[in-house]
matplotlib code that plots the C-alpha trace (Angstrom):
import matplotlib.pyplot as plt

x = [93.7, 93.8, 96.6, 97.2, 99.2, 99.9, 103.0, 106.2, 106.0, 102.3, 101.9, 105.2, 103.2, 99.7, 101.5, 103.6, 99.8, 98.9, 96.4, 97.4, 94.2, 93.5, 91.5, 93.1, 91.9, 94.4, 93.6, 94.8, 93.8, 95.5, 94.0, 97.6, 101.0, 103.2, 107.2, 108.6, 112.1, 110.9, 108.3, 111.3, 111.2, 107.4, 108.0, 111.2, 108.5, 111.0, 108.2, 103.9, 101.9, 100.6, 104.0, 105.3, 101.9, 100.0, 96.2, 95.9, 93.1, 95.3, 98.0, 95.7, 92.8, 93.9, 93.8, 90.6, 91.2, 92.3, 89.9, 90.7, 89.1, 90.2, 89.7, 91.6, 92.7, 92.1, 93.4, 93.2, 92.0, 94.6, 92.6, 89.1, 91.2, 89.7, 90.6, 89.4, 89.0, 87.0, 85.4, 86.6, 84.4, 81.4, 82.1, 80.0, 80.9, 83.7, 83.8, 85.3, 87.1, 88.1, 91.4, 92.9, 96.5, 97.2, 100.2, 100.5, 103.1, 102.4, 105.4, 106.9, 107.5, 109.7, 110.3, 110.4, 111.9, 109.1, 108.5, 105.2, 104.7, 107.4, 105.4, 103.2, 106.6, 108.8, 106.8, 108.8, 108.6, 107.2, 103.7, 102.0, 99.9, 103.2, 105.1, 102.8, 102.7, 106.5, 106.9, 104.3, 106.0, 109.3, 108.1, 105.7, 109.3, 111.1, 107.9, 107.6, 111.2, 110.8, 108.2, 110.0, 111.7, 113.8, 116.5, 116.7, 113.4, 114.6, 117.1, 114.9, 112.6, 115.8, 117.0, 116.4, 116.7, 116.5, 116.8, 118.4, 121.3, 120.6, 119.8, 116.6, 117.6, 120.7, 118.3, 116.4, 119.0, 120.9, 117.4, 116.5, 120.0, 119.6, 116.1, 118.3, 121.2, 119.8, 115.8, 114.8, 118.1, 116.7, 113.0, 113.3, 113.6, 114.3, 116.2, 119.6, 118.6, 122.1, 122.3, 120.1, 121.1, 120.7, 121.3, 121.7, 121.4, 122.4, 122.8, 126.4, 129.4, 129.2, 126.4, 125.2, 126.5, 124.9, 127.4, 130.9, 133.3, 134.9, 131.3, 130.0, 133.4, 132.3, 128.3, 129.5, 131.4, 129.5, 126.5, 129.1, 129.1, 125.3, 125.5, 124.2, 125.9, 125.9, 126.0, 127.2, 127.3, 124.4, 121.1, 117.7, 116.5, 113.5, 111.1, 108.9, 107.2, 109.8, 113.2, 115.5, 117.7, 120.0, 123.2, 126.4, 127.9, 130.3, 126.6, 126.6, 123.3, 122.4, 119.1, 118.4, 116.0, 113.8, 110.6, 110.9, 111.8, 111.8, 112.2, 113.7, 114.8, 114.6, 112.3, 108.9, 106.9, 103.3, 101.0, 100.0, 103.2, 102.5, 98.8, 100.5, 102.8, 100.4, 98.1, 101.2, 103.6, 106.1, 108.5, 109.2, 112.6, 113.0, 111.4, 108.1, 109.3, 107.6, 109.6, 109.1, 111.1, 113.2, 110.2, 108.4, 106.0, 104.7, 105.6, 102.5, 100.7, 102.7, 99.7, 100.4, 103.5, 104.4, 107.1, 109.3, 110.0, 107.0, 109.4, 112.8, 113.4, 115.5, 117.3, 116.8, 119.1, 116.6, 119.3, 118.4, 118.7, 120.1, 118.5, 118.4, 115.1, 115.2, 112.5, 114.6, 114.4, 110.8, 110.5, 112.1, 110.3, 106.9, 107.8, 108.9, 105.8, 103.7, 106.4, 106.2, 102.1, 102.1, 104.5, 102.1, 98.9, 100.9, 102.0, 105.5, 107.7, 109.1, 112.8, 113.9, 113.8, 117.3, 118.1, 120.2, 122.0, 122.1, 123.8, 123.4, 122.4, 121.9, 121.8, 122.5, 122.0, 122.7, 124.8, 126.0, 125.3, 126.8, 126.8, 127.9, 127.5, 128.8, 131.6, 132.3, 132.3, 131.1, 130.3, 129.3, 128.3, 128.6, 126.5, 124.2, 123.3, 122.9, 120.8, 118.3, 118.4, 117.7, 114.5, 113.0, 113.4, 111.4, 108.9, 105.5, 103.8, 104.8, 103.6, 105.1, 108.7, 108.5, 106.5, 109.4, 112.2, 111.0, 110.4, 114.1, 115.2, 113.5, 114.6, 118.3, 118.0, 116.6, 117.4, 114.2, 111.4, 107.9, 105.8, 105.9, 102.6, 101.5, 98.5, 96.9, 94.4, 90.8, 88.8, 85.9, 82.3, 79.7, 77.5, 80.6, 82.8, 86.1, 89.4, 90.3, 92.0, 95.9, 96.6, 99.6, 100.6, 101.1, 99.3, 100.8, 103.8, 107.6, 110.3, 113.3]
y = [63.9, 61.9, 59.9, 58.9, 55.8, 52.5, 52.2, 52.6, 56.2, 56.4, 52.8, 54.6, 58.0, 56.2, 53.8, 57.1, 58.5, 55.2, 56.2, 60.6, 62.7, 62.9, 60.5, 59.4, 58.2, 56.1, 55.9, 53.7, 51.9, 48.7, 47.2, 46.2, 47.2, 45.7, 45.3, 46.4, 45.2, 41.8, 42.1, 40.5, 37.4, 37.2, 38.0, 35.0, 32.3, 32.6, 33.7, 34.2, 37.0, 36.8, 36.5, 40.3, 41.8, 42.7, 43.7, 47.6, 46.8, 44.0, 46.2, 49.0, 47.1, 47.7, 51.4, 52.4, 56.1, 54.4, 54.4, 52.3, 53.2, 51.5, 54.4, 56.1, 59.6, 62.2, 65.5, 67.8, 71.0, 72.7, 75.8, 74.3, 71.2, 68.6, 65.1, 63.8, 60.2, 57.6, 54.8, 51.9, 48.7, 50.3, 52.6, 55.4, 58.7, 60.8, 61.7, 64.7, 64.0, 66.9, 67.3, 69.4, 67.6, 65.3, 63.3, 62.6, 59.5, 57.9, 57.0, 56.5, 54.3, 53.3, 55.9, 54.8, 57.6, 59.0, 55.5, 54.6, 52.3, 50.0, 49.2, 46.1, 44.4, 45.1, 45.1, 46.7, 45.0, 47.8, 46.2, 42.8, 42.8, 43.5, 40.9, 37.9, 39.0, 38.8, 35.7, 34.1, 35.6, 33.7, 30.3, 30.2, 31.4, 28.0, 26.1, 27.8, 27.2, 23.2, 22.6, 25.0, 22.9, 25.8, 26.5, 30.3, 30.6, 28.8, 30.3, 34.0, 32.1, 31.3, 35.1, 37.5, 41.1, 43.2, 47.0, 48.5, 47.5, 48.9, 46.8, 45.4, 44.9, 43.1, 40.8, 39.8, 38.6, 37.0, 35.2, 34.3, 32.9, 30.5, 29.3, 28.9, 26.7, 25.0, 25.3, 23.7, 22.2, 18.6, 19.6, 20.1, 17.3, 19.4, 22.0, 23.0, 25.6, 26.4, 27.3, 30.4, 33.6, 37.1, 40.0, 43.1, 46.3, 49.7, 53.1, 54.2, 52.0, 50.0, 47.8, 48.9, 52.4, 53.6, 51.5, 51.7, 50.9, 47.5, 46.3, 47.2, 44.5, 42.3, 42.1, 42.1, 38.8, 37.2, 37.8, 36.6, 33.1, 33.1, 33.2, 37.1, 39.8, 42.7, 45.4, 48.8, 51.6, 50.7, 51.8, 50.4, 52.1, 50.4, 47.7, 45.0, 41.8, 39.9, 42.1, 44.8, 47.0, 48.4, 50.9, 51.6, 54.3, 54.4, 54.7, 51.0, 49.3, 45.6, 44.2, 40.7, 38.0, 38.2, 37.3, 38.0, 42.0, 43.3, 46.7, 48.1, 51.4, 55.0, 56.6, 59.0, 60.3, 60.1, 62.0, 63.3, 65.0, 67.1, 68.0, 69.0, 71.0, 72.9, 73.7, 75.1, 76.6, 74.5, 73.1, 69.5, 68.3, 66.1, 63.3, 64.7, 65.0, 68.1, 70.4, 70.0, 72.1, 70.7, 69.5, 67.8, 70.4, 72.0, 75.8, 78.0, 74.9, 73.9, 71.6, 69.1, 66.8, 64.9, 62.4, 59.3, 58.8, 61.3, 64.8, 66.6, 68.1, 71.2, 72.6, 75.6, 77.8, 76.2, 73.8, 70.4, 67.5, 64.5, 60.9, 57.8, 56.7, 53.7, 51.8, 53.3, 57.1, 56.8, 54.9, 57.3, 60.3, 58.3, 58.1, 61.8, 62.8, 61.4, 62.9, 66.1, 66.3, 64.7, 67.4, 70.2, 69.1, 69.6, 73.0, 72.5, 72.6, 70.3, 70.1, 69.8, 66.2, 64.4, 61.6, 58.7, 56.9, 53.0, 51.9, 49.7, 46.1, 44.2, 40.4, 38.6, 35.2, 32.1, 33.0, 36.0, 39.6, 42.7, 45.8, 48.9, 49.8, 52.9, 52.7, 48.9, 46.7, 43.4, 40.6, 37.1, 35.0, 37.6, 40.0, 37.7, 37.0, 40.7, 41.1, 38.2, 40.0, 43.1, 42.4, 40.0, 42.8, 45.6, 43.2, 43.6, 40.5, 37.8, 35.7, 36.9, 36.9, 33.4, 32.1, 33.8, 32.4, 28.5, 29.4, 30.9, 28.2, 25.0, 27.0, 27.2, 23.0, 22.1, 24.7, 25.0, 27.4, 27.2, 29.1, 28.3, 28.2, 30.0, 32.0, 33.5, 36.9, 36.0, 39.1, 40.5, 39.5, 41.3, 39.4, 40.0, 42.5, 42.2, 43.0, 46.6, 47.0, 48.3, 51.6, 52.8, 56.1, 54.6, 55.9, 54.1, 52.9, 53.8, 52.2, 50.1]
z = [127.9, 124.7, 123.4, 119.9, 119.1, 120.9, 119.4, 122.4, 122.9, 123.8, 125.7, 128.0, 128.0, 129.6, 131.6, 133.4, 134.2, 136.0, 139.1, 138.1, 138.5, 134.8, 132.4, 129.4, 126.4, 123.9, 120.1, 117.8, 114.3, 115.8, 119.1, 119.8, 120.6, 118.2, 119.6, 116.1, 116.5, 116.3, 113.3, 111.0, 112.9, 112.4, 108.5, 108.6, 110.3, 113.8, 116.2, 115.3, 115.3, 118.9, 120.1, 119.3, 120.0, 122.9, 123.3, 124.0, 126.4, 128.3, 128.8, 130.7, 132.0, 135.7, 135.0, 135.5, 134.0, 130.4, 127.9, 124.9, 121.5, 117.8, 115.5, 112.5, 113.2, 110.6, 111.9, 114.3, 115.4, 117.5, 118.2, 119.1, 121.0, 119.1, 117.5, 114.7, 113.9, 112.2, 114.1, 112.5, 113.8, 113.6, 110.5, 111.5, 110.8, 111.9, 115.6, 117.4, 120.5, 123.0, 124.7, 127.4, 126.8, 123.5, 122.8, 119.2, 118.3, 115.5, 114.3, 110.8, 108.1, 105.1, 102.5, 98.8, 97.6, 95.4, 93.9, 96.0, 92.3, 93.7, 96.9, 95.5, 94.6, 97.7, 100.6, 103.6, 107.5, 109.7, 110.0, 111.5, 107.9, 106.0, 107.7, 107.0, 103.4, 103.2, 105.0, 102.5, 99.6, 101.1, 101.8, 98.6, 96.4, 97.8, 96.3, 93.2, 93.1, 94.2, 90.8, 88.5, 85.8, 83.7, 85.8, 85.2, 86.4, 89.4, 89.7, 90.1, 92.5, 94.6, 94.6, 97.2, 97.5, 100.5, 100.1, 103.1, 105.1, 108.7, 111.3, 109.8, 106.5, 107.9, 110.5, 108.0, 105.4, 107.9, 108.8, 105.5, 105.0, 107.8, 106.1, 102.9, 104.4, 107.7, 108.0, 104.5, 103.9, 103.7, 103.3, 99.4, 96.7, 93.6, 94.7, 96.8, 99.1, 99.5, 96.6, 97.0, 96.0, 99.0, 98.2, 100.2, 98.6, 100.5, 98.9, 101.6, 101.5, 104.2, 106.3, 109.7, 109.0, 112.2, 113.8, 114.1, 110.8, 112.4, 113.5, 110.0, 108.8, 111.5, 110.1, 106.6, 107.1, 108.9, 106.4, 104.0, 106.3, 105.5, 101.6, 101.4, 99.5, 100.5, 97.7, 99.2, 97.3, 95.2, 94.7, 93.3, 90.4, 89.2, 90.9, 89.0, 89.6, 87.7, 88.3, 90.6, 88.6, 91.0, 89.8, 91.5, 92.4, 89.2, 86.9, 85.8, 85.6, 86.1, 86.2, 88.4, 88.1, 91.1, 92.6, 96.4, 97.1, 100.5, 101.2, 105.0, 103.7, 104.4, 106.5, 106.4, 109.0, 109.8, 107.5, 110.9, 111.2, 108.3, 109.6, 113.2, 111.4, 109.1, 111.8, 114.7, 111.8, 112.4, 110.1, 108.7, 107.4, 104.3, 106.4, 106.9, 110.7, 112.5, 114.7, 118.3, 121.0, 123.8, 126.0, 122.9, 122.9, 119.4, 118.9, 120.3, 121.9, 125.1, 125.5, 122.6, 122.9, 119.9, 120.1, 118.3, 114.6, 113.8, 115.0, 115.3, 118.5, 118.9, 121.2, 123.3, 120.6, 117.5, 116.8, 116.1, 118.3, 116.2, 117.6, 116.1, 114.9, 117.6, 120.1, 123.2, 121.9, 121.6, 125.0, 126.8, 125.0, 126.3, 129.5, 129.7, 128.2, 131.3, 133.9, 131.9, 132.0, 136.1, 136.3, 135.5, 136.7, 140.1, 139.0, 138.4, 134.7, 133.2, 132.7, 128.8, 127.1, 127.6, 125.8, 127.3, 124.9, 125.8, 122.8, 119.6, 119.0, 115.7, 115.2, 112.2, 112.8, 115.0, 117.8, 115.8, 116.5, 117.1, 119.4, 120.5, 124.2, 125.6, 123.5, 123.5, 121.1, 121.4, 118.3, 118.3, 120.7, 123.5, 121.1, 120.4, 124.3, 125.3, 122.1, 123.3, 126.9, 125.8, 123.7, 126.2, 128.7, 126.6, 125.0, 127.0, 129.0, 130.6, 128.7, 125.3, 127.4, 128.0, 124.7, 123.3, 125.1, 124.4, 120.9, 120.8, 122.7, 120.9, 117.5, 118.8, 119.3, 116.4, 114.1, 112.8, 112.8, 114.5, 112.1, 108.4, 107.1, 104.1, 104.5, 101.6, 102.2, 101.6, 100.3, 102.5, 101.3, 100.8, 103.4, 106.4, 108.2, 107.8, 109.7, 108.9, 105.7, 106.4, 104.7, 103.3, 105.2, 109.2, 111.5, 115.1, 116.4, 116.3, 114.8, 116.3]

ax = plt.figure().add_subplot(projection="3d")
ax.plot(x, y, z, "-o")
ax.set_aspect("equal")
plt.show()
């Protein structure tokens, strides 16, 4: 059996195998699993690298029928039952791998709408690699900012844009408005942080709209509390190094002054959807997702199971299943995917995918969050709690739960943050091997 993607869904697929006759090998171009819902915090200087991420091989080396390998999956051949990837530390050529059962979840990431041009100046949050660029691009515009002596060009340096207002977009305004008006409130000689300017671009008329209307009002203000403005019903039409023009929904332009874009909008399937869908017939939806059936299988091939942000799964009538692209839905689909193949390697089937709604959680600052559980609504301080709860549960290791929880805790005293350095990227020489370099199109993971 071969797994591709450490992300949630296939972590939850190998670990439902643990000790099953079968022997599994997992794939991925990371050698981590990387808790997405908490890559903002890495990109805000909240929590460090190691903290949200968790070696593939620590995860599984108790089971003894998981084999780990870093590679870079090309494609597939459904009718010969192969895989194709690139090794990636030893960059030797491309190896076939054979399968009797594959799970294929390799996530997604953030769509820019046909405008893949705007991606060197608005970096999105879905990656480890993306967030340390973003949290450098932060910290090093409150410095430029700090020796600037025009004040309009300060004034750019001390704007920020952030292009999507779901609960990503909305976490990490909130976050940078806390860096603004508490973190490096005294830590400046030159310039008022508070006096920096966040904006919060999203295309619908309200933030959060996966959540309810009066949560949306709820977030809204209390982004409001933290100097951001959210711009609803507006929607970016051109990215440069220097500027955002954005246009609402009445036609008018305006362009800003800006240094520091971050983008946490829209979503794209794996390139690998497209390649699973070319080679079953199925179809893929404006999202690139391919069409799975109501056991996660592809049409034709009841032995490939593709799951999380990469596929749409229908019903038994062809009617699609609508599911948040979340952390939980991809969990759970993980999970079922290991039940489903225990399932018929002791001869029985599988009952259809079912997907049990837990609810909705976004925070937007200190002590301020919102959620919707099971119909409930809950915001602030209350919100806040069950958010930290929630994510401590789900994130992997011991280890990260409780380097988390000081960090969280210590931040919560002091209102400051534990990881602020600026890092720049040294280029590879030609006389050493470096890390390998991140590609555009992702190839592992889910989102939140």
């Amino acid at each position: 059996m071969v797994v591709v993607g450490g992300g949630f869904g296939g972590v939850q697929a190998v670990r439902k195998l643990s000790g099953a006759p079968v022997d599994i090998t997992l794939l991925d171009r990371r050698n981590f699993s990387l808790f997405q819902p908490l890559v903002y915090q890495v990109a805000t200087g909240a929590l460090s690298s190691g903290e949200i991420s968790t070696p593939l091989r620590r995860i599984f080396r108790g089971d003894r029928n998981v084999t780990v390998l870093l590679g870079e999956v090309t494609g597939f051949d459904l009718e010969r039952r192969l895989v194709r990837f690139d090794r990636i530390p030893s960059d030797g050529p491309a190896t076939e791998l054979p399968y009797d059962s594959l799970v294929v979840a390799t996530g997604s990431g953030y769509s820019y709408f046909g405008h893949d041009q705007w991606r060197p100046f608005a970096p999105e949050v879905k990656s480890l690699e993306s967030a340390l660029d973003v949290r450098r691009r932060i910290l090093t515009a409150f410095e430029a900012a700090e020796s600037e002596p025009d004040p309009d060009r300060r004034a750019a340096w001390l704007t920020f844009v952030v292009v999507g207002a779901g609960p990503t977009g909305v976490e990490l305004a909130g976050q940078i408005g806390e860096i603004a008006r508490d973190t490096l409130e005294r830590d400046f000689r030159n310039i008022d942080t508070k006096r920096t300017r966040i904006l919060l671009v999203e295309i619908v008329d309200r933030v959060l709209p996966q959540f309810p209307p009066d949560l949306s009002r709820r977030a809204a203000a209390a982004l409001e509390k933290l100097g951001v403005t959210p711009l609803t019903s507006h929607e970016v039409v051109e990215v440069d190094e220097d500027s955002v023009t954005l246009a609402s929904d009445g036609g008018k332009t305006e362009r800003t002054q800006t240094h520091t874009v971050v983008w946490a909008a829209g979503v794209v399937a794996s390139e690998l959807a497209g390649e699973l869908a070319e080679q079953s017939g199925a179809e893929v939806d404006r999202a690139g997702r391919v069409s799975v059936g109501p056991d996660l299988t592809l049409p034709g091939h009841p032995e490939v199971i593709a799951l999380g942000d990469m596929v749409r799964v229908h019903d038994a009538d062809g009617a699609p299943v609508p599911l948040p692209g979340l952390a939980p839905v991809a969990m759970q689909q993980g999970r079922y995917a290991g039940r489903a193949i225990r399932e018929r390697i002791e001869g029985r089937t599988p009952n259809p995918f079912r997907y049990r709604d837990k609810g909705n959680l976004a925070t937007i600052g200190r002590a301020k969050a919102v959620a919707d559980i099971k119909g409930r609504h809950l915001s602030g301080f209350l919100a806040w709690v069950t958010w930290l709860v929630v994510h401590l549960f789900y994130l992997i290791g011991f280890e990260n739960r409780l380097l988390v929880l000081i960090r969280w805790t210590i931040s919560f005293v002091t209102h400051g943050r534990g990881d602020r350095v600026i890092t720049v990227p040294v280029a590879p020489t030609a006389t050493s091997r470096s890390e390998p370099t991140p590609r555009p199109s992702p190839t592992t993971g889910e989102s939140r």
